[in-house]
C-alpha positions in Angstrom: -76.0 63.2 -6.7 -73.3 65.4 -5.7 -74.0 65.8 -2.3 -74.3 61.5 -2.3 -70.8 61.4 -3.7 -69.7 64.4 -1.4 -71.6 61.9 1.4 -69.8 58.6 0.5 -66.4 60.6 0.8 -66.9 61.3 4.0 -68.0 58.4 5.3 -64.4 56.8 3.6 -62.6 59.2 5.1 -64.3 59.1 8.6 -63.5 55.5 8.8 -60.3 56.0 7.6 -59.7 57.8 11.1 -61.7 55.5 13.3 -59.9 52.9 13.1 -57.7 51.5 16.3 -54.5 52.2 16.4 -51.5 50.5 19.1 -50.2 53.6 21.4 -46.7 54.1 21.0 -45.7 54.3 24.6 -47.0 52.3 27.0 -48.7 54.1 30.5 -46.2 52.1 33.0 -43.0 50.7 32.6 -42.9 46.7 31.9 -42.2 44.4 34.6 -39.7 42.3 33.9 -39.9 39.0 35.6 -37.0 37.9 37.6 -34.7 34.9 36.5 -35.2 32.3 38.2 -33.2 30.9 41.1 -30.3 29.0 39.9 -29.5 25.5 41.5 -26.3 23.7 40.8 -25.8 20.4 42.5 -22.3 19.9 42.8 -21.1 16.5 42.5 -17.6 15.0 44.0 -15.5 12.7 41.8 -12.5 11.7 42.2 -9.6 11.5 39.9 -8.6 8.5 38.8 -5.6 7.3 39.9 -2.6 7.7 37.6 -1.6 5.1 34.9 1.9 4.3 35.2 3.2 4.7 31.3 3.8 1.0 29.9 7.7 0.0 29.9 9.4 -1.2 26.9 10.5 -4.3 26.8 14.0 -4.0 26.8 16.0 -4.4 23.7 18.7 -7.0 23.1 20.6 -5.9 19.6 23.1 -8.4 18.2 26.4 -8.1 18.7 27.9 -5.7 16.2 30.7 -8.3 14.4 34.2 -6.9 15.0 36.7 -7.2 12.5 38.7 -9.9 12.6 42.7 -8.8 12.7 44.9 -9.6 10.3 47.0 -12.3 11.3 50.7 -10.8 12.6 53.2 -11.5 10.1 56.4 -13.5 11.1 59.3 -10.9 10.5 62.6 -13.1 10.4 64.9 -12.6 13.0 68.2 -11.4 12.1 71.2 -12.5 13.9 74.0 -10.7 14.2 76.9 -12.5 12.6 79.7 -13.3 15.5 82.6 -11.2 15.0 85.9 -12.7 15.4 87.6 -10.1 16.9 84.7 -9.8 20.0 84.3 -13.1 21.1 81.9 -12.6 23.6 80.5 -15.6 26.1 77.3 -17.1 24.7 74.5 -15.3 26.7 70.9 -17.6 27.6 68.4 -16.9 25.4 65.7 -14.9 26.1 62.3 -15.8 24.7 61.7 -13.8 21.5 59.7 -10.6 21.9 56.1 -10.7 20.3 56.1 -7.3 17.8 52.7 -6.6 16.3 52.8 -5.1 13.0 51.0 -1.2 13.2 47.5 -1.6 12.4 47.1 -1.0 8.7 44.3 2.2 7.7 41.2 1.5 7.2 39.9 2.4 4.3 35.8 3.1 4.8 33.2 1.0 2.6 30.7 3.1 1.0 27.1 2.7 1.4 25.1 0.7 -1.1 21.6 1.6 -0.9 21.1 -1.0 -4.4 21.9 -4.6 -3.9 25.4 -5.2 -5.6 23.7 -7.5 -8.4 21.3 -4.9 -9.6 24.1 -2.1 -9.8 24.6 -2.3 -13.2 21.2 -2.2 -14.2 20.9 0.7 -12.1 23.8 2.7 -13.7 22.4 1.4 -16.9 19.1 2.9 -16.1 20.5 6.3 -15.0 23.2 6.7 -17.8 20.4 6.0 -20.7 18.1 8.8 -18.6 21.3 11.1 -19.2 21.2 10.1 -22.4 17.7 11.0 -23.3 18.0 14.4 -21.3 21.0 15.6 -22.8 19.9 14.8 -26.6 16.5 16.7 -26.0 18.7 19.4 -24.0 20.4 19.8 -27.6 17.7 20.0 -29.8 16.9 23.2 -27.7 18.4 26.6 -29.3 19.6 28.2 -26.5 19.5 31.6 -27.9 15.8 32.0 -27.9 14.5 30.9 -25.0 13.3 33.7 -22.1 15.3 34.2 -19.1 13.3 31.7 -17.2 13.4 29.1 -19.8 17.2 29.8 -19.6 17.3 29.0 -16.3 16.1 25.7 -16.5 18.2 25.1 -19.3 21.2 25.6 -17.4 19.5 23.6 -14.2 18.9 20.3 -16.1 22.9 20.2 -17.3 24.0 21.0 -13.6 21.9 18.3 -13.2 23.3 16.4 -15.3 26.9 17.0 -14.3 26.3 16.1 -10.9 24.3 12.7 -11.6 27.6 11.4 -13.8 29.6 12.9 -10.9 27.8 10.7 -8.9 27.7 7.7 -11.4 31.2 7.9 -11.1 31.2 7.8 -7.5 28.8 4.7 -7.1 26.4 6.6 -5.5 23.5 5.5 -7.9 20.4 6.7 -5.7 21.2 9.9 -5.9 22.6 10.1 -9.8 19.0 8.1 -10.3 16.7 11.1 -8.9 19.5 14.1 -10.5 18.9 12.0 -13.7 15.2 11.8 -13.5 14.9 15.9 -12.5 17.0 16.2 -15.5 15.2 14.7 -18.3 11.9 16.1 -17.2 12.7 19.5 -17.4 14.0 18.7 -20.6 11.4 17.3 -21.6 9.8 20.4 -20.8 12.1 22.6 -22.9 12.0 21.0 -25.4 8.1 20.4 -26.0 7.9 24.3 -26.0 
């Protein structure tokens, strides 16, 4: 039974080596087949011709209105009382000569970006925004906030200061958004 097993082995083992295997390096070099020819029809268009760019109709603004000169003031004219001493012929009038009064300085209008009827509710609006942000501001202790928190303390009342600056100056747009940065950051602060 020994030699069957010893037998059996070697017939694995045989086959084991008889089997194909691929060679490694082939016997000639591979032909590579050439690419082939490359045909490119050419074809001939021509440009379009340029687009002139479309003109504008041209625009006719109104007049700007001029303002209307005051009217000249009548300055009485003074004569000279006849001195009895001089008695001097009579002379023929002239006509009297037209003097216009200097041109008084104008004083420039400032821009209302608000209608003038909703002005007051406007500086309503802002000054109860100031309102708000400074009594939250003061609910804040001061002393123990961080550096950063500091910061934004003292930004909200420069804010502050500069919307009632502008309050003060009618310039309500821009006391509206300084009073809106304002309360939110102390808002802020003061939900810490």
């Amino acid at each position: 039974m020994k030699v069957l097993y010893t037998l059996v082995a070697v017939c694995v083992l045989a086959s084991g080596c008889a089997r194909a295997r691929a060679k490694t390096m082939p016997d000639a070099p591979l032909d590579m087949p050439l690419p082939p020819p490359r045909e490119v029809e050419t074809t001939e268009v021509e440009a379009p011709p340029p687009v002139p760019l479309a003109t504008e109709p041209a625009r006719t603004l109104p007049p700007r209105p001029r303002p209307t000169p005051p009217p000249p003031r009548e300055q009485p004219r003074v004569e000279p009382k006849p001195d009895a001493s001089k008695a001097e012929p009579p002379k023929a009038e002239t006509p009297p000569v037209e003097v216009k009064p200097a041109e008084e300085p104008h004083t420039p209008t400032t821009l209302q970006t608000t209608p003038a009827t909703a002005e007051g509710e406007v500086e309503r609006s802002v000054r109860t925004t100031l309102t708000r942000a400074t009594n939250d501001l003061n609910r804040i202790d001061y002393r123990g906030l961080n550096a950063d928190a500091r910061m934004q303390y003292d930004t909200a009342k420069r804010f502050i200061r500069q919307a009632e600056d502008a309050v003060k100056s009618k310039n309500l747009v821009f006391a509206k958004n300084l009073a809106d940065k304002a309360v939110v950051i102390a808002a802020q602060l003061a939900g810490r």
